[in-house]
C-alpha positions as CSV (number, residue, x, y, z in Angstrom):
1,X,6.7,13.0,-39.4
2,X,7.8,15.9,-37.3
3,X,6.3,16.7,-34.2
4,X,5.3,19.7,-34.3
5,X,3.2,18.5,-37.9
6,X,1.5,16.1,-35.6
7,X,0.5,19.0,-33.7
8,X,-1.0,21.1,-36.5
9,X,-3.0,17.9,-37.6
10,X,-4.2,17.7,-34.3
11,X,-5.3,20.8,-34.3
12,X,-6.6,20.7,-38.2
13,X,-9.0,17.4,-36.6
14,X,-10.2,19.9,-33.6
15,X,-11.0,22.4,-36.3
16,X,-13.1,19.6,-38.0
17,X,-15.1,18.3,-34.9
18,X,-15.6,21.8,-34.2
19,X,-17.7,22.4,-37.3
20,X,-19.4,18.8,-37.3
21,X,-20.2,18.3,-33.6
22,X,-22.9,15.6,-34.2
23,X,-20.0,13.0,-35.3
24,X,-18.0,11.7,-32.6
25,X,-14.1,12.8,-32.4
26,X,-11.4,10.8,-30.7
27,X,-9.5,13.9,-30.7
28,X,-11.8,16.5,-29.3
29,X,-12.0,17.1,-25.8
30,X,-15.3,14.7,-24.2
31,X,-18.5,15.9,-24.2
32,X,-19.2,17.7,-20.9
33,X,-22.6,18.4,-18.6
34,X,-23.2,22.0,-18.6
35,X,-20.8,24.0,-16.5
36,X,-21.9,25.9,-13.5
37,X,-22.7,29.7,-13.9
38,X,-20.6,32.6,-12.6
39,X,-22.1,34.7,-11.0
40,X,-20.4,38.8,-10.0
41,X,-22.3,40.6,-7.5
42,X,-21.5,44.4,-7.1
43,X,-20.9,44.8,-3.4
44,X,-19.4,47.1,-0.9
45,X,-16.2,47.3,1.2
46,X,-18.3,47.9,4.2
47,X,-20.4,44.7,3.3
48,X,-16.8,42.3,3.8
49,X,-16.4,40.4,6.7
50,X,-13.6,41.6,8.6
51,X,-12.3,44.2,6.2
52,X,-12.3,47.1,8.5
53,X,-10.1,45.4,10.7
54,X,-7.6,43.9,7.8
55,X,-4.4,44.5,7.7
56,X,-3.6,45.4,3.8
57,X,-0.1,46.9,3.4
58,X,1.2,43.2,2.8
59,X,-2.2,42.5,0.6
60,X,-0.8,45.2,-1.6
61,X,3.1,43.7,-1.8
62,X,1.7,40.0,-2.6
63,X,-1.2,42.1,-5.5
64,X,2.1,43.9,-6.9
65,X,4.4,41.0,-6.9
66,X,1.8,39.9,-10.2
67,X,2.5,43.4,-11.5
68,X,5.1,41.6,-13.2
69,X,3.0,40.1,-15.6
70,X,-0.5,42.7,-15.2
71,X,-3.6,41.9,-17.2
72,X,-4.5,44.2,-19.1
73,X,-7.4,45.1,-17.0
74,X,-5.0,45.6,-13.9
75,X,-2.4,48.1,-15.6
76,X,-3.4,51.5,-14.1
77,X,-4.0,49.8,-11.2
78,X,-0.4,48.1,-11.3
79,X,1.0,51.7,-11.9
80,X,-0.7,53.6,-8.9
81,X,0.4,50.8,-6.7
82,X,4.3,51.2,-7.6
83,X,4.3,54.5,-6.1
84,X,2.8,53.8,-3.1
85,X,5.7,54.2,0.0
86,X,6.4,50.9,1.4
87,X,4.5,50.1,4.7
88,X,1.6,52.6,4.7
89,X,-1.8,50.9,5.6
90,X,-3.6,54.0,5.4
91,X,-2.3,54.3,1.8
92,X,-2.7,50.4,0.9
93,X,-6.5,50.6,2.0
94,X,-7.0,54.3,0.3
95,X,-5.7,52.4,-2.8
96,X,-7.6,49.1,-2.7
97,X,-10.9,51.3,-1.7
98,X,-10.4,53.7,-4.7
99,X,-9.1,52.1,-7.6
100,X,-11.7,48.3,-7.2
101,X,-14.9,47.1,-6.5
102,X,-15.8,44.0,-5.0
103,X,-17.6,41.6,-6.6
104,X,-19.0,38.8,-4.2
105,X,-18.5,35.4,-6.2
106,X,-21.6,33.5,-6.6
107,X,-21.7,29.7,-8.1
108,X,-25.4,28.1,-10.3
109,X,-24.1,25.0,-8.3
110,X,-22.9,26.1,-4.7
111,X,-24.2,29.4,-4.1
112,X,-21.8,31.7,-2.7
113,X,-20.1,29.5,-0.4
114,X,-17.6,26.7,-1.7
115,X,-14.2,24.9,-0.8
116,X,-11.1,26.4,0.9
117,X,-7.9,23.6,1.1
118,X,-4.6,25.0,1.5
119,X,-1.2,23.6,0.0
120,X,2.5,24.8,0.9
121,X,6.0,24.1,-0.4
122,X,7.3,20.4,0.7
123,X,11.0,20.0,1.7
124,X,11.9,16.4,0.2
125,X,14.9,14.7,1.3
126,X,17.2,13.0,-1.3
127,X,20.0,12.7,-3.6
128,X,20.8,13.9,-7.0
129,X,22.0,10.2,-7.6
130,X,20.1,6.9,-7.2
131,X,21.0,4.8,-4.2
132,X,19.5,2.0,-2.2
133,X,17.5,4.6,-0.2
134,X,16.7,7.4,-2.4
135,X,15.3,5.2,-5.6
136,X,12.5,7.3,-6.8
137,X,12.7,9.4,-9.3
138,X,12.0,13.3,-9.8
139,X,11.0,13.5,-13.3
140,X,11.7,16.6,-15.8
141,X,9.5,17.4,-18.4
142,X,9.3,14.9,-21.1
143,X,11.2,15.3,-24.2
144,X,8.0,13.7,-26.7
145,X,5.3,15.3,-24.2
146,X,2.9,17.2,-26.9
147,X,1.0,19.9,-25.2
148,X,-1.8,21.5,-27.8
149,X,-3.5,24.5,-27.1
150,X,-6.8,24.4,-29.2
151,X,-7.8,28.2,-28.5
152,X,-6.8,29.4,-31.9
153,X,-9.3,26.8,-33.6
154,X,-11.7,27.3,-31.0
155,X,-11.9,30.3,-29.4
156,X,-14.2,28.3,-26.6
157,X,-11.8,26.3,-25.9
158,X,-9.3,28.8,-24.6
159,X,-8.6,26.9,-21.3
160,X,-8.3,23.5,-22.9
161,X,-4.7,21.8,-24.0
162,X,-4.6,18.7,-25.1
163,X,-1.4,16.7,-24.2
164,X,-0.2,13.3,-25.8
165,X,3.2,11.9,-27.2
166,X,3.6,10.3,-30.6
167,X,3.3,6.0,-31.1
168,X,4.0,5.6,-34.7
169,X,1.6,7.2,-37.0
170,X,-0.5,8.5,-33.8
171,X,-1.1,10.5,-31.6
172,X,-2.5,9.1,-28.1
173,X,-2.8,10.0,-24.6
174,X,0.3,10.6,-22.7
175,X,1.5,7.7,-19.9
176,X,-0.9,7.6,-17.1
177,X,0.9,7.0,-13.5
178,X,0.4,3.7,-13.2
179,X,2.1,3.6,-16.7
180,X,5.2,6.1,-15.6
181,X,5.0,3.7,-12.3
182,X,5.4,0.3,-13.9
183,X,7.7,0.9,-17.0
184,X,9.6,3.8,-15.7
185,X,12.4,2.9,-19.1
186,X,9.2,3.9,-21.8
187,X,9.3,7.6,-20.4
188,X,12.0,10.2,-22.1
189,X,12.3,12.4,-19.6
190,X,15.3,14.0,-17.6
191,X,15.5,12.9,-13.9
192,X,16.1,15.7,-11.1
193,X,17.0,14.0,-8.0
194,X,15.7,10.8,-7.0
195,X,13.9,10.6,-2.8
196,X,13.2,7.9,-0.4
197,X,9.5,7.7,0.4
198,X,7.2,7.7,-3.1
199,X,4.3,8.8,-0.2
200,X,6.5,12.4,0.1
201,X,6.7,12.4,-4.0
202,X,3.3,12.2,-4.8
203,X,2.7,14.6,-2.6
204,X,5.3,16.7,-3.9
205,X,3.4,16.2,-7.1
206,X,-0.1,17.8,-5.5
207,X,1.7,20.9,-4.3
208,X,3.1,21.3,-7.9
209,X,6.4,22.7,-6.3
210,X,9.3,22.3,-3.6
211,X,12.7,21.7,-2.4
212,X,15.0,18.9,-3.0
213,X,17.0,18.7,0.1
214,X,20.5,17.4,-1.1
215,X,22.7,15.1,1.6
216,X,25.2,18.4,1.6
217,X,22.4,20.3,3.0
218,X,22.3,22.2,-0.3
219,X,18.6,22.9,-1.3
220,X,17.3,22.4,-4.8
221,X,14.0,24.5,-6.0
222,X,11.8,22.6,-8.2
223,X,9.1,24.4,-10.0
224,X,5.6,23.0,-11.7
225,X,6.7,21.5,-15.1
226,X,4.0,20.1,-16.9
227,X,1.2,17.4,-16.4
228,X,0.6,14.5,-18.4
229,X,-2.9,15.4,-19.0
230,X,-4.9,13.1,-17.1
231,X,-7.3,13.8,-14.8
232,X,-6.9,14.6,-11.0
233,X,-8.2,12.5,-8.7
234,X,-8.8,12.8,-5.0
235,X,-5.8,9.7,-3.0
236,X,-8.0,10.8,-0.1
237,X,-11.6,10.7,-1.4
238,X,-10.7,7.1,-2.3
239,X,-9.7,5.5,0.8
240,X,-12.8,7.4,2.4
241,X,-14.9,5.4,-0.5
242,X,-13.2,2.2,0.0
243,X,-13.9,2.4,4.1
244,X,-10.1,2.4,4.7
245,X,-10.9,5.6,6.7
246,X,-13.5,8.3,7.2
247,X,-14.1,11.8,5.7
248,X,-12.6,13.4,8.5
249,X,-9.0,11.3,8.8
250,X,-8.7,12.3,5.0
251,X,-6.0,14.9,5.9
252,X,-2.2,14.6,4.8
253,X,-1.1,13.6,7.6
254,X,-4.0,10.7,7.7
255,X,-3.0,9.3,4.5
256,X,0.7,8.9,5.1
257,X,-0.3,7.3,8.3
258,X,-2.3,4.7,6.5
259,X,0.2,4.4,3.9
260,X,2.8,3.5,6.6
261,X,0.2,0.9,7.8
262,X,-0.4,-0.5,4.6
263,X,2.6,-0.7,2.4
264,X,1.2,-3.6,0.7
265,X,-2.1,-1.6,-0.9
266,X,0.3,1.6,-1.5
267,X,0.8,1.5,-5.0
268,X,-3.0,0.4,-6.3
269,X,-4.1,3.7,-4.3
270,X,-1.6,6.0,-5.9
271,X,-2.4,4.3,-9.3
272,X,-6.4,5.9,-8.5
273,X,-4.7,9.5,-9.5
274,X,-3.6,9.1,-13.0
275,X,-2.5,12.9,-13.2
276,X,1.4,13.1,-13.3
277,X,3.5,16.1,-12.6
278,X,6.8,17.1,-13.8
279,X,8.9,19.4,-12.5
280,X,11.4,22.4,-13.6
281,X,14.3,23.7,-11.9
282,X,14.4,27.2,-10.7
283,X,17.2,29.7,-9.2
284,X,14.8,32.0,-7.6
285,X,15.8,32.0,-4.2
286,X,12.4,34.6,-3.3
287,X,10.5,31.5,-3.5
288,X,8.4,28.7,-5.6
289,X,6.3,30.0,-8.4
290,X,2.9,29.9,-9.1
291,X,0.6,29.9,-12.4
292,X,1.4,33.6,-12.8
293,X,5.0,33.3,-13.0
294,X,5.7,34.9,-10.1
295,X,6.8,33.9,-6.4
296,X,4.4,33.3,-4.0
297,X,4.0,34.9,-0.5
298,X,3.2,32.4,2.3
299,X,-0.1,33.3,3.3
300,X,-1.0,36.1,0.9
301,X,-1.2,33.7,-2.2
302,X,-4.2,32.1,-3.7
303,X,-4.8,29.3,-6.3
304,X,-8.1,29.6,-8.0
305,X,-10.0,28.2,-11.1
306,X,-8.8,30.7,-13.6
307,X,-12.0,30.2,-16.2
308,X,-13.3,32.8,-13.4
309,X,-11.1,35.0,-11.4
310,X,-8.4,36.1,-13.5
311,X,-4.5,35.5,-12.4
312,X,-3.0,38.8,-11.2
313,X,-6.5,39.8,-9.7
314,X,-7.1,40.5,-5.8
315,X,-9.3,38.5,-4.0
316,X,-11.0,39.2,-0.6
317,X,-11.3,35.1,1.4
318,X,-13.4,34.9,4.1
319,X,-13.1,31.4,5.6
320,X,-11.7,29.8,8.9
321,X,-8.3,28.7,10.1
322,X,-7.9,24.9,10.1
323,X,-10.0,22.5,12.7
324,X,-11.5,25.9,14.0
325,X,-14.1,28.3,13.9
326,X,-11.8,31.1,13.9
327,X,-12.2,33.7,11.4
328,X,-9.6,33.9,8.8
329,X,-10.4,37.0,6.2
330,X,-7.9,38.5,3.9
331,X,-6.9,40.0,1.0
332,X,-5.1,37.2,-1.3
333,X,-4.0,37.5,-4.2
334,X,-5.1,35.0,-7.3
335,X,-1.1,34.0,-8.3
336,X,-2.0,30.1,-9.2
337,X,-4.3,27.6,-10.3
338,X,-4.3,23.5,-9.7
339,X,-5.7,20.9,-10.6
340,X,-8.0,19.7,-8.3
341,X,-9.1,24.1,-8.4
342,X,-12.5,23.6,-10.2
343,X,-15.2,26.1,-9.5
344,X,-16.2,29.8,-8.9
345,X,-16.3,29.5,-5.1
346,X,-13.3,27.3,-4.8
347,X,-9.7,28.2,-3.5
348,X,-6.5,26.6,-2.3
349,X,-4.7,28.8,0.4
350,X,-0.9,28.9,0.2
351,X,0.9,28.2,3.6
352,X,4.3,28.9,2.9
353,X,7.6,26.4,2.9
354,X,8.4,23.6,4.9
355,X,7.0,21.4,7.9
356,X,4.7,23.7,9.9
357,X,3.3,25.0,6.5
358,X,2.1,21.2,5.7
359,X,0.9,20.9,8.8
360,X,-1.7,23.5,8.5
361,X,-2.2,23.1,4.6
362,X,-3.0,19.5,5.2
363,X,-5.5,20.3,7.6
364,X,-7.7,22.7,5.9
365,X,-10.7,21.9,4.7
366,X,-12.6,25.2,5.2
367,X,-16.0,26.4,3.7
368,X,-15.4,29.8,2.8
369,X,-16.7,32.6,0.4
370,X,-14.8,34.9,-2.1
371,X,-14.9,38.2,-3.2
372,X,-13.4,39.3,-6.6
373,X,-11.7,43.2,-6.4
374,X,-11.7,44.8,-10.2
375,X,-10.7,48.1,-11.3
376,X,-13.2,50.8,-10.8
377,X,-14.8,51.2,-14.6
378,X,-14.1,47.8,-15.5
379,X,-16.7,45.7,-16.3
380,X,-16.3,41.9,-14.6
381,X,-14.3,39.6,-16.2
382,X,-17.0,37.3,-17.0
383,X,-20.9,37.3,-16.6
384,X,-23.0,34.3,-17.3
């Protein structure tokens, strides 16, 4: 039977559960607690930490970069910004203060303070070939990965895709990494380049994007792919929980320490994170691409849980540089998502490209609090 059939029966089944939700459904996404509420507080500029002394010409380059792709919502805002004269902060903060209100981001669960990491774009070293030193594989996207979107069955649904392959007459959950891991021949997918340390590859796969640095010198860009549906979980949360170091070693740079330590417990750890990543190849020299499609400006960009704050949208961050109580308040703009993104208050801070970028994305750990800018007569996205 042809693929895409499986996928219409999937979605036939999801139809089903959705109008007989006292039977269980092996298809159907698992029953879940209730989710936190959103909620948007009308606020003023003047009420922003920091904002008078912002700088906010570059906040509006990184909010027109997503103009690319605008929300609806954000069109006449899009427009007006195309005409504004490049480097004018009078005329950046005359637009920002005109055209949106801010909207302080408040969680049922947290309040209106939550989680701040940050993440970059690695630079791997390896080869497009396998040798005795680069013998880890880059995967593409898989050729039998199903990815089903359930929205048009279930309008409630809209952020949830199903993803699988096909085993006979079924349809079951895609490889896990442990499974990818162990019988690396069972998975059809292309391979990119292959690296030396599986440590800087899982990693690799956490950012979602980065460079493949070839032995000519010659850089290759690899995009976010796809996922192979399984759930995120935290490499460093689980060391912390099995006392192989505390809450505060938890940093990149902690875990690859201990996995140079411990080579011998390596692989069960990885194995805790059964979320895979595959990657894309991409030509755009401006840089890597986030959810939105569109580069990313180091420092400007933002990954957020998109149920929430809609992609394209700016967002005011008031949080802390990393291992410091020094203020760090700015005008992002909401250009990704991730997986491990999963809240109202909750953001992931985009460092840039390369070593000094990882350094201070791996160290960030920050409480912070978030403000959501929408257009002036626009009602917020979403009010529980």
């Amino acid at each position: 039977m042809p693929m895409a059939r499986f996928a219409a029966v999937l979605m036939l089944l999801a139809a089903a559960c959705a109008q007989l939700p006292e039977k269980p459904c092996p298809v159907c996404p698992p029953a879940k607690p209730a989710p936190e509420r959103a909620q948007y507080l009308e606020t003023s500029f003047a009420s922003l930490p920091g904002w008078n002394a912002a700088q906010l010409e570059p906040s509006l380059r990184a909010f027109m970069a997503g103009c690319a792709r605008p929300g609806s919502a954000l069109s006449n805002a899009c427009l007006v910004a195309s005409i504004i004269e490049p480097g004018g902060e009078a005329a950046a903060r005359q637009f920002f203060e005109s055209y949106f209100v801010p909207y302080a981001l408040s969680s049922s669960e947290t309040g209106d303070s939550g989680l701040i990491t940050g993440y970059y774009e690695p630079i791997v070293r390896g080869s497009r070939t396998r040798s005795d030193v680069n013998r880890y594989p880059i995967y593409g996207v898989p050729d039998d990965l199903l990815v089903v979107d359930l929205a048009t069955v279930a309008p409630e649904t809209r952020n949830v895709r199903l993803r699988g392959r096909v085993d006979g007459r079924r349809i079951v959950p895609y490889y896990s990494r442990s499974e990818i891991d162990a019988r690396p021949e069972a998975l059809r997918a292309p391979i990119i380049g292959w690296g030396a340390d599986p440590v800087e590859l899982f990693f690799l796969q956490v950012q979602g994007s980065g460079q493949l640095e070839l032995e000519t010198g010659e850089r290759v860009r690899l995009s976010y792919g796809d996922q192979n549906g399984h759930p995120y979980r935290s490499l460093g949360r689980y060391l912390v929980e099995r006392g192989e170091m505390t809450l505060d070693q938890a940093s990149m740079q902690g875990i690859k320490a201990w996995a140079a330590a411990n080579p011998q417990k390596l692989q069960e750890a990885l194995n805790q994170n059964p979320s895979y990543v595959f990657f894309r190849e991409s030509s755009d020299a401006r840089g890597p691409s986030g959810a939105l499609g569109v580069p990313l400006l180091a420092e400007y960009g933002l990954a957020v849980d998109r149920r929430y704050v809609p992609l394209g949208a700016p967002v005011y961050l008031a949080t802390t540089y990393p291992l410091s109580d020094t203020p760090l308040e700015r005008l992002m703009a909401a250009h990704d998502t991730g997986g491990a993104i999963r809240g109202i208050v909750r953001a992931d801070f985009f460092w840039g490209t390369g070593a000094e970028a990882g350094v201070s994305a791996g160290r960030m750990r920050q409480q912070g609090r978030m403000w959501l800018l929408w257009p002036r007569g626009e009602a917020p996205p979403r009010v529980d």
